[in-house]
C-alpha positions as CSV (number, residue, x, y, z in Angstrom):
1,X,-13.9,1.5,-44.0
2,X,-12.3,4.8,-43.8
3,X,-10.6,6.7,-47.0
4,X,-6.7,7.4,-46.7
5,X,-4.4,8.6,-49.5
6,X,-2.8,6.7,-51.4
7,X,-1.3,8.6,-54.4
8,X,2.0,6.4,-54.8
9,X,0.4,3.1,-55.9
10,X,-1.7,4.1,-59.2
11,X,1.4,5.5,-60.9
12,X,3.0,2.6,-60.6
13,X,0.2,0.3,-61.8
14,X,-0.2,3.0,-64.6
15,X,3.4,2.8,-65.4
16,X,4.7,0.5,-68.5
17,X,7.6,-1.3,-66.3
18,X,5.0,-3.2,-64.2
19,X,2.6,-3.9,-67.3
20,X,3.7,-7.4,-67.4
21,X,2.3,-7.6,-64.3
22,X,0.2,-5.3,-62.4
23,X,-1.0,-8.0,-59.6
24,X,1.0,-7.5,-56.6
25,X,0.2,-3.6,-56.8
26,X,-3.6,-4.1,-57.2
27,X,-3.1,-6.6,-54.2
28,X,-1.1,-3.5,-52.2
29,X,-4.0,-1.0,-53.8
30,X,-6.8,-3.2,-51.9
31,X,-5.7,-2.3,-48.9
32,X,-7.2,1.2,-49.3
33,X,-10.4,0.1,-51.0
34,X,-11.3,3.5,-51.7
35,X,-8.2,5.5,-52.2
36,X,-8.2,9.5,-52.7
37,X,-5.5,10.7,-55.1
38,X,-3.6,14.2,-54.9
39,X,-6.1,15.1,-57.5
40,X,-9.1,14.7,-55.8
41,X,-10.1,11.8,-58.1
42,X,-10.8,8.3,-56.3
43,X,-9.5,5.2,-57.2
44,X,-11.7,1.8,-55.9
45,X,-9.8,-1.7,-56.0
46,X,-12.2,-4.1,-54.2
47,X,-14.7,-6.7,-55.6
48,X,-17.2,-5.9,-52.9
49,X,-17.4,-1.7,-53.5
50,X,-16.5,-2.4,-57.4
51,X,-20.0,-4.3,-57.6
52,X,-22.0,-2.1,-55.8
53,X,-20.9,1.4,-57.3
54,X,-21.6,-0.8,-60.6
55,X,-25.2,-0.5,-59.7
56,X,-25.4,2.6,-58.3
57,X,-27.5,4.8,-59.8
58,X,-25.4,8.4,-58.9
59,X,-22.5,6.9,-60.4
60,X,-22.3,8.8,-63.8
61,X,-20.9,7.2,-67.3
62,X,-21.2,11.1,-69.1
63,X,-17.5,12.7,-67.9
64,X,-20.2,16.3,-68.5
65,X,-20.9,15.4,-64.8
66,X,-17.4,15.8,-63.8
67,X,-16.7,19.0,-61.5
68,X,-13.5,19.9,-63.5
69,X,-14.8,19.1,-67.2
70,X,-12.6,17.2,-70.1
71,X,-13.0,19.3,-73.2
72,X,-11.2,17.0,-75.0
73,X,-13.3,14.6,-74.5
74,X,-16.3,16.3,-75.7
75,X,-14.2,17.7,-78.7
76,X,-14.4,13.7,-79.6
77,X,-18.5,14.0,-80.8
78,X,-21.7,12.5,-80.3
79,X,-21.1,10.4,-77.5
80,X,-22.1,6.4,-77.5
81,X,-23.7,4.8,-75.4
82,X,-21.3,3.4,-72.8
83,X,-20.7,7.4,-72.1
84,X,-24.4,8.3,-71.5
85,X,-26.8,7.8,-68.7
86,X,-30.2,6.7,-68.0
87,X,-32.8,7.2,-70.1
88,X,-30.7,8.4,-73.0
89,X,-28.0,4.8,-72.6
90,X,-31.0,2.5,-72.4
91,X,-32.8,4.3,-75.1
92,X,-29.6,3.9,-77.3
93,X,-28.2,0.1,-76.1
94,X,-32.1,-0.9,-76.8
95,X,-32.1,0.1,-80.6
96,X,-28.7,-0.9,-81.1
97,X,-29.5,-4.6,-79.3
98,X,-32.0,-5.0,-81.4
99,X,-30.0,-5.6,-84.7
100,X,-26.9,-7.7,-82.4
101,X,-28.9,-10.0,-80.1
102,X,-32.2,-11.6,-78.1
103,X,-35.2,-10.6,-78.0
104,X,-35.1,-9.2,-81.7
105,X,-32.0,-11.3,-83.4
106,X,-31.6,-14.3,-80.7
107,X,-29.8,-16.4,-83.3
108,X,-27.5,-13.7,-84.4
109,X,-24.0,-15.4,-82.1
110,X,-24.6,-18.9,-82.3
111,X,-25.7,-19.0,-85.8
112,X,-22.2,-17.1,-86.8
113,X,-21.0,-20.5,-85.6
114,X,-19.9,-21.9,-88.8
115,X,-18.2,-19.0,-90.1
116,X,-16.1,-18.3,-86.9
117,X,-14.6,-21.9,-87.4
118,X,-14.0,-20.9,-90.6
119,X,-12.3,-18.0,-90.4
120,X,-9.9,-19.6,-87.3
121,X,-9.2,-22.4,-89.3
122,X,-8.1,-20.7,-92.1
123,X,-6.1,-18.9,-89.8
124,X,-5.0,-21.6,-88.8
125,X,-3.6,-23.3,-91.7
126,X,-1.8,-20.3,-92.9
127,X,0.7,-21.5,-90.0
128,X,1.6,-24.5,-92.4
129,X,5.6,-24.3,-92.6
130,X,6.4,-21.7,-89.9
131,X,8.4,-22.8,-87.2
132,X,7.7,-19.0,-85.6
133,X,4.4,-18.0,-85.3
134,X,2.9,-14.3,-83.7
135,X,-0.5,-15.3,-82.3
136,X,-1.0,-11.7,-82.0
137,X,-0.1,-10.6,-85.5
138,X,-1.0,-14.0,-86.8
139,X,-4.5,-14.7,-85.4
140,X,-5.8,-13.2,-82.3
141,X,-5.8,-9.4,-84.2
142,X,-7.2,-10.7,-87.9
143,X,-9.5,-13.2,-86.5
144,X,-11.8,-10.8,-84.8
145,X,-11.6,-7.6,-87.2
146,X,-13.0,-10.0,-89.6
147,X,-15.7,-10.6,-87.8
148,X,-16.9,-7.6,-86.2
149,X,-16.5,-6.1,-90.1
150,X,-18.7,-8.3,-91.3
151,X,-21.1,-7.8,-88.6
152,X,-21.0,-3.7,-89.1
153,X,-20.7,-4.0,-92.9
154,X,-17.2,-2.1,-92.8
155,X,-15.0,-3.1,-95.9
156,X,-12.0,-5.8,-94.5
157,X,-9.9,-4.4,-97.1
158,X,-9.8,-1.0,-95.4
159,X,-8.2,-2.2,-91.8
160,X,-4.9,-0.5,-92.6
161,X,-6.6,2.2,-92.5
162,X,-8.7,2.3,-89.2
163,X,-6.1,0.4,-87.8
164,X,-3.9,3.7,-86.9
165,X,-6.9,5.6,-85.8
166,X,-8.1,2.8,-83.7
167,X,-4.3,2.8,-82.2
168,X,-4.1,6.8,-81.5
169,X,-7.7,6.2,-79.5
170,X,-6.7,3.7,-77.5
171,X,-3.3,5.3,-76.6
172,X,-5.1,8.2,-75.8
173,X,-7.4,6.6,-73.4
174,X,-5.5,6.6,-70.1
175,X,-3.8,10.8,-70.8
176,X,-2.2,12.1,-68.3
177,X,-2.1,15.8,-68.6
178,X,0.9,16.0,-66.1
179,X,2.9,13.1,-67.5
180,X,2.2,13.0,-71.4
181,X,2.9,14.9,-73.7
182,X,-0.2,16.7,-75.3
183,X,0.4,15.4,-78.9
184,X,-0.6,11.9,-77.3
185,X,-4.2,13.3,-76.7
186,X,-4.9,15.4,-79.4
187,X,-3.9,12.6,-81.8
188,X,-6.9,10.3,-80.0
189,X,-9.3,13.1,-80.6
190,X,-7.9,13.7,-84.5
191,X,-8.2,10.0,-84.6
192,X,-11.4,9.8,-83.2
193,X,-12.7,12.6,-85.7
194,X,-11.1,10.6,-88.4
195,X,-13.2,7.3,-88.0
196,X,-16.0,8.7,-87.0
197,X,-16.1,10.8,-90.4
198,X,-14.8,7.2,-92.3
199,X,-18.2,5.7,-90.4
200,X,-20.2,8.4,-91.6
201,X,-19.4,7.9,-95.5
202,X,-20.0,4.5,-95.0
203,X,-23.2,5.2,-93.5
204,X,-24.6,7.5,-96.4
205,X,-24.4,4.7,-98.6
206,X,-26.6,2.6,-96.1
207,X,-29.5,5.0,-96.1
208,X,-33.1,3.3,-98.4
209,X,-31.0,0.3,-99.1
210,X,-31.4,-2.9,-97.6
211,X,-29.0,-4.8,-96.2
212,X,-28.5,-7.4,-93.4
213,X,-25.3,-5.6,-91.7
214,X,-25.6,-3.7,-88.7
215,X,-24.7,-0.7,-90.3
216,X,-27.7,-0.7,-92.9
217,X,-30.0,-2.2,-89.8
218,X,-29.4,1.0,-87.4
219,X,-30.1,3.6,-91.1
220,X,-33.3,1.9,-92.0
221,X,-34.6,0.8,-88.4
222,X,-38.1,2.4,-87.2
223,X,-38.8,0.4,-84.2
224,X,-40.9,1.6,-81.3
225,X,-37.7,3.7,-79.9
226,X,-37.5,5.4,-83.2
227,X,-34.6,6.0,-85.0
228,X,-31.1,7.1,-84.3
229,X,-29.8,9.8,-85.4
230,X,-26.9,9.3,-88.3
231,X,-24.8,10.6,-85.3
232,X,-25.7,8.6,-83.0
233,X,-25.9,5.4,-85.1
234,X,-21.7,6.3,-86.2
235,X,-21.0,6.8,-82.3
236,X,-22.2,3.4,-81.9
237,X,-20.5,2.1,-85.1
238,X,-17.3,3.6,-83.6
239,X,-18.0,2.2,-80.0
240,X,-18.4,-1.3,-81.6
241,X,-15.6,-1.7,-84.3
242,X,-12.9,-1.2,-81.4
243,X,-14.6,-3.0,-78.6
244,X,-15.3,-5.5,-80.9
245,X,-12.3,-6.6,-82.0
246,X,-9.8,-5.0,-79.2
247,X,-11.0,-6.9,-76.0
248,X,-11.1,-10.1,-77.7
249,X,-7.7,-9.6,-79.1
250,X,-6.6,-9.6,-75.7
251,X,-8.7,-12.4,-74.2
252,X,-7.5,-14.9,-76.9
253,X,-4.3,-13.6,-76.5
254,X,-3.9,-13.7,-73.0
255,X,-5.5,-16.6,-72.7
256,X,-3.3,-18.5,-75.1
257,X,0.2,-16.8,-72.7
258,X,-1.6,-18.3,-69.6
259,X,-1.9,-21.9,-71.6
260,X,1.6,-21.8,-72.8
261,X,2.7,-21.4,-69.1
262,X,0.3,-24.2,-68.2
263,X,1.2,-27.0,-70.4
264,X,-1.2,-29.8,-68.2
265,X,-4.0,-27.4,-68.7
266,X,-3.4,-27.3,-72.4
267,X,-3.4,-30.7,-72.6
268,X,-6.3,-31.1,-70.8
269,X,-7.8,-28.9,-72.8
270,X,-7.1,-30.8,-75.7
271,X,-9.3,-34.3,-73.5
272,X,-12.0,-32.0,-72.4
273,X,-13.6,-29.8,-75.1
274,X,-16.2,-28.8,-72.9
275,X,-13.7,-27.4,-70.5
276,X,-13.5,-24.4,-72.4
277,X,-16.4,-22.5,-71.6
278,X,-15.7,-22.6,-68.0
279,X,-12.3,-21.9,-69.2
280,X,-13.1,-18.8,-70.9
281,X,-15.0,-17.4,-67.6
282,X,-11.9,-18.4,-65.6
283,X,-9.7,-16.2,-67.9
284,X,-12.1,-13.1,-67.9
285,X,-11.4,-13.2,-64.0
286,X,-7.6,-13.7,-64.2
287,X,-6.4,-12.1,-67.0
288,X,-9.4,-10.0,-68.4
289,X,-8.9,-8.1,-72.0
290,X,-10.2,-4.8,-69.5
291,X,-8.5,-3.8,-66.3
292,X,-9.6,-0.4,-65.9
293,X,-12.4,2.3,-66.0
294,X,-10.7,5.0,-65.6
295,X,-13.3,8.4,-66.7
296,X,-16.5,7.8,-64.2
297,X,-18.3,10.8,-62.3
298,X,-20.4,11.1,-59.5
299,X,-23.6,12.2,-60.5
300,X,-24.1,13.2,-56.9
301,X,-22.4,12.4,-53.4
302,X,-22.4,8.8,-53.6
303,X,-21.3,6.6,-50.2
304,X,-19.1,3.4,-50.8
305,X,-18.4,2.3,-47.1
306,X,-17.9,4.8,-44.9
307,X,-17.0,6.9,-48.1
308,X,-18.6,10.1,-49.5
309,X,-17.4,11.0,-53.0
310,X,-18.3,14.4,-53.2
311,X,-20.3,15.2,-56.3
312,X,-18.3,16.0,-59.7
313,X,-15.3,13.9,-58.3
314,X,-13.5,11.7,-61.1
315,X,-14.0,7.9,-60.3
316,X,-11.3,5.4,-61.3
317,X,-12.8,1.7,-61.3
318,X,-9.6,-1.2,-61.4
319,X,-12.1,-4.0,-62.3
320,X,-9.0,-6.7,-62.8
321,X,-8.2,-6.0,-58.9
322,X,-11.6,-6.7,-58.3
323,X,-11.9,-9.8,-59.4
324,X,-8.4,-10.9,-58.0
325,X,-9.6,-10.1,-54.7
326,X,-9.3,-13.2,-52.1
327,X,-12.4,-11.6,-49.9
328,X,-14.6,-12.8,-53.4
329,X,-12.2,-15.4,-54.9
330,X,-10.6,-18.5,-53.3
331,X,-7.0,-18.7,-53.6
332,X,-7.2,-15.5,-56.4
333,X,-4.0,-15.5,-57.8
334,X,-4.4,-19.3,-59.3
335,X,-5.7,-20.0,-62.4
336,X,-8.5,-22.7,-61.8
337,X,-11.3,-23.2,-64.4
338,X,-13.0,-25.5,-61.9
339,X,-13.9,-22.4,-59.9
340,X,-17.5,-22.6,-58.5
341,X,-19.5,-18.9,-58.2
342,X,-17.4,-17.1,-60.9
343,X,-19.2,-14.0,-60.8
344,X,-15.8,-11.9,-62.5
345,X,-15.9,-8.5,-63.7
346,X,-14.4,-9.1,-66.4
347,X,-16.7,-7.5,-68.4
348,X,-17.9,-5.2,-65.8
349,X,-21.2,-4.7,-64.4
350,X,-24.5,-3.4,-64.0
351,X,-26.4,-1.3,-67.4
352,X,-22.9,-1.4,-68.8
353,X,-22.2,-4.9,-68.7
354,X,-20.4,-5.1,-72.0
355,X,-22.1,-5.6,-75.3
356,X,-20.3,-8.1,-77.3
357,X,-19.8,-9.9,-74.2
358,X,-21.2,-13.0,-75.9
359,X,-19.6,-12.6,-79.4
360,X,-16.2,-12.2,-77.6
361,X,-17.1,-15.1,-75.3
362,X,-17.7,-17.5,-78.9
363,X,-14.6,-16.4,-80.2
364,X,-12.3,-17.1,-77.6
365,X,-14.2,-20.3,-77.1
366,X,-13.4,-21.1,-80.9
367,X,-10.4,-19.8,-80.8
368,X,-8.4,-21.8,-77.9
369,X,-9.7,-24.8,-78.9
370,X,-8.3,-24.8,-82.4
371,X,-5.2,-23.4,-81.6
372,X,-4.3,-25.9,-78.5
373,X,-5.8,-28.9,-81.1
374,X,-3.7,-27.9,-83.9
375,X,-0.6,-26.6,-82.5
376,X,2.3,-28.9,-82.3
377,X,4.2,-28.6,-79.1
378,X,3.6,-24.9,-78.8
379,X,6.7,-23.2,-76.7
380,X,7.0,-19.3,-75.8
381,X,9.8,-17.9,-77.1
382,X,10.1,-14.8,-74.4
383,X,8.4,-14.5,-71.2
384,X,7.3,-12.1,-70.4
385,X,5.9,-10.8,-74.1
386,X,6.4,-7.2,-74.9
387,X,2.9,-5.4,-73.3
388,X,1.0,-2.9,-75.3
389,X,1.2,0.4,-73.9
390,X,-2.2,0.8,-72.4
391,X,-3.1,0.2,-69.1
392,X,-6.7,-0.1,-69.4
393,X,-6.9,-2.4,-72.1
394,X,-3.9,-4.7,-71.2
395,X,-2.1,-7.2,-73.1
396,X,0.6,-8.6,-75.5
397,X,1.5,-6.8,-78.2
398,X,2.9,-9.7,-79.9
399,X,3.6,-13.6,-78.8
400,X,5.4,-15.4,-80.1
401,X,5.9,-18.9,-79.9
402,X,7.5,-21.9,-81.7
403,X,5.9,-24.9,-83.2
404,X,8.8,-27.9,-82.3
């Protein structure tokens, strides 16, 4: 495998006219599995060097290793951990794991159970009387701010508020310093400052007071890591109230557009309960709620192929072209939740493999089954839906359909 230029293709992929559907240019972007761009970042497309940079130790998560630094991004705070490295990330993930899953709360998912089902059928039955219905707006967005709230101990009642931070963040995600305008960046970082400082009030209160939300957990925890600091523990508040609800919008979301334009898999969905776990997996390879990772470093030269990155160099991962790559995937570009071997990237790979991978898992699980069970007749009402504007979290911004 040798490294050639190819500077033409991620512009398109990043720009909004082909959000709707990126597919063919990750297919054309493949054929340069490691691809330099003009400025000496590196873009990789393919399943096979995707999962093994995943794992590579000299692939950096902390953008300070970058040869040409990002102030802005430092001006954002105490980083979490999904932007530190060894030992710092694992010391971080392991006190935060403690309070969200096994070995210290193994019950914490499943037993939320009940309450999901609640929460979607309630939902649900505020539908009652609508011929039009937004399954963004509707139920995909609500259904999981309500539950990663109550899992952080973040007041429901104050969404409209984080919800236009949370929006500025995201935007600002994929800048561009040569094609946006510099009001898009500094009002991620503003935004950033702003939740974080919203976190830390609620914090404050959470200190000597006990509490079974994670928020109280992470202030009164002295486990054998020790304890965060209130910093660190509002980083990883911040890291979790928007992956935790923002991915899984998506993934229900896209997965309920990829039903709609698959009525006999609907309807077999509706005969086959137990199809929707492998369903689930199926849509986290081929519409997943994350298509890029676009701020990685090398920590120092690392080889992919018959690649050197140089040391410093920017490293652009496009996990969705990945996992739609027919050297891993049989026949990629059909949706088949019979697929044997799914190992997607969906939710990426290696000490980063996503968090709430699990919760978000439940949810959709929860989700599609109640909607496809309880919907009559579902039909889009425009397709394509109108795309949210990022790139690296990709999907609807509304989708509406009609009940007949």
């Amino acid at each position: 495998m040798t490294t050639t230029e190819a500077p033409d293709i991620l512009p398109r992929i990043l720009d909004y006219s082909n959000r709707a559907d990126p597919y063919p240019l990750y297919a054309e972007l493949r054929k340069t599995p490691v691809a330099l761009q003009e400025d000496g970042s590196y873009v990789i497309s393919t399943y096979r060097e995707l999962s093994g940079i995943l794992h590579d130790p000299h692939l950096s998560s902390d953008v300070r290793n970058l040869t040409h630094p990002m102030p802005a991004m430092q001006e954002r705070g105490t980083p979490s951990f999904i932007n530190l490295d060894p030992p710092e990330h694992d010391r971080m993930r392991r006190l935060a794991m403690r309070h969200f899953g096994p070995p210290h709360t193994p019950g914490l998912v499943t037993g939320m159970e009940p309450d999901l089902t609640a929460i979607v059928a309630g939902l649900i039955d505020d539908f009652a009387g609508k011929q039009r219905i937004d399954i963004v707006d509707d139920f995909a967005y609500p259904f999981p701010v309500t539950v990663i709230c109550h899992l952080l101990g973040v007041p429901r009642e104050d969404e409209p508020r984080f919800h236009v931070w949370v929006n500025a963040i995201i935007d600002s995600i994929d800048y561009n310093p040569k094609t946006d305008p510099q009001e898009k960046l500094e009002n991620g970082v503003q935004a950033t400052k702003n939740l974080r400082q919203y976190l830390g009030g609620l914090l404050e209160l959470r200190h000597g007071h006990p509490g079974d939300d994670l928020l109280t957990r992470l202030a009164n925890d002295n486990g054998p890591d020790g304890r965060m600091t209130d910093a660190e523990i509002v980083s990883t508040a911040n890291l979790l109230l928007i992956a935790g609800h923002e991915t899984t919008v998506n993934l229900i979301t896209n997965g309920m557009l990829t039903l709609l334009r698959r009525p006999e898999m609907l309807r077999r969905l509706r005969t086959e309960p137990d199809l929707v776990v492998p369903l689930v997996e199926e849509l986290l390879r081929y519409e997943p709620p994350v298509h890029i990772i676009p701020w990685r470093a090398a920590y120092s030269d690392i080889s992919v192929g018959d690649t050197v990155i140089p040391k410093g160099s920017q490293i652009m991962l496009m996990l969705a072209s990945g996992s739609r790559d027919p050297d891993r995937f049989h026949d990629p570009d059909r949706f088949d939740p019979d697929r044997q071997d799914n190992q997607h990237l969906g939710f990426g790979s290696g000490i980063h493999l996503c968090f709430g991978g699990p919760m978000a898992r439940l949810e959709t699980q929860i989700a599609l089954t109640a909607l496809v069970h309880r919907l009559a007749d579902p039909t889009l009402v425009t397709d394509p839906p109108p795309y949210r504007p990022s790139p690296v979290l990709r999907g609807p911004i509304h989708l509406l359909i009609d009940q007949n």
